[in-house]
N, C-alpha and C positions, 0 to 999 in steps of 0.2 A: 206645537204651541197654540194657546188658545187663543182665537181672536175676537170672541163676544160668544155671548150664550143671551138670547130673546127670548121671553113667553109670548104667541103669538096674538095680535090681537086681529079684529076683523078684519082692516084693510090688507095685513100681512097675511089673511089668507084669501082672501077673493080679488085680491087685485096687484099685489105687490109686497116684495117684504122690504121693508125700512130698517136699514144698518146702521149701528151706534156711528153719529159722526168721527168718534175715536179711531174706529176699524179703519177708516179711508187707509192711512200709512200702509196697512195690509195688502192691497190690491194694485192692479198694476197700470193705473191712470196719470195720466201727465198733463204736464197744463195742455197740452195739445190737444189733448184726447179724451172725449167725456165718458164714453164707453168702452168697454172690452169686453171679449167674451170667455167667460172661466170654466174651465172642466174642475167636477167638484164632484169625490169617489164618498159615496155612503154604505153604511155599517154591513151591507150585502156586497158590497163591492162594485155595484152602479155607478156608472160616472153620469153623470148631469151636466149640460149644459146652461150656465144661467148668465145672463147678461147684465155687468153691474154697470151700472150708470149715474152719472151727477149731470146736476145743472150746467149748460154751456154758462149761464151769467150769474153770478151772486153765490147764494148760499151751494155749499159743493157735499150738501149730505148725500151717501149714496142709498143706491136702491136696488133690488136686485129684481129684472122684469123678466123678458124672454125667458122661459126654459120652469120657471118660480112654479107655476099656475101649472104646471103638469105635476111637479113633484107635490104641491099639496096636495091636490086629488089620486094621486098614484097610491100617498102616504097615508091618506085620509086625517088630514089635520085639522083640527078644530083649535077654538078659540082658546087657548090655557097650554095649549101644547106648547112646548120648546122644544127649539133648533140649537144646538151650536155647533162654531164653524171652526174649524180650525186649520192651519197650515204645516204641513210636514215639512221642516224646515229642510232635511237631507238629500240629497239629488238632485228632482228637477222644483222642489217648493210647494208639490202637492197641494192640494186644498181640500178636506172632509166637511162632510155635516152630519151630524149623529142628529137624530129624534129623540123626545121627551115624550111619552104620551103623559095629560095631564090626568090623575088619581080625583074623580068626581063622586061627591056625595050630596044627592038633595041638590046637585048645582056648581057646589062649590069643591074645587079646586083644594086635594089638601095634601098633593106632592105630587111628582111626577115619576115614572118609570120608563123605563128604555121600551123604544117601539116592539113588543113582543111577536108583530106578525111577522117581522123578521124573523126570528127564530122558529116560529113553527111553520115557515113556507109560506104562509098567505100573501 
């Protein structure tokens, strides 16, 4: 099941990624609890560590910190690229995030394709 699909903009890649406040219902925070820590398996089969987190007070948009900032640089994502995230709803709830590399001409941005360095081992 899909739970959001982002094109990335700056701050989702040099400091943080910012989750549709829709997505919250997906994760597993409670009023108790502002953070938890999520293993998240991508298209190589890597699990990731990433820490989602809300505000202790007020607005409870989540964000995804710890663990973010290595898979950008691992993945080499730039500004246009999309992430989405989805959940395996069967067994234990699994969580994936496939890559979008964004298709650049001149600058611009005119579709995306699956991260290819996956496939050729890079």
């Amino acid at each position: 099941m899909a739970i959001f699909t982002k094109s990335l903009s700056k701050t989702d890649i040099g400091k943080r990624l910012s989750v549709p406040s829709k997505s919250l219902k997906y994760f597993p925070l409670s009023g108790k609890h502002h953070a938890v820590d999520l293993e998240v398996k991508d298209e190589s089969g890597r699990v990731w560590t990433f820490r989602c987190y809300t505000r202790k007070n007020g607005h409870r948009k989540p964000v995804l910190t710890k663990g973010w900032r290595q898979f950008v640089c691992t993945k080499k994502l730039e500004i246009g690229d999309r992430v989405k995230f989805c959940k395996d709803e069967k067994g234990a709830g699994t969580y994936c995030v496939k890559v979008e590399k964004a298709v650049k001409v001149f600058g611009i941005a005119l579709g995306h394709v699956p991260n290819l360095s996956l496939c050729l081992g890079q």
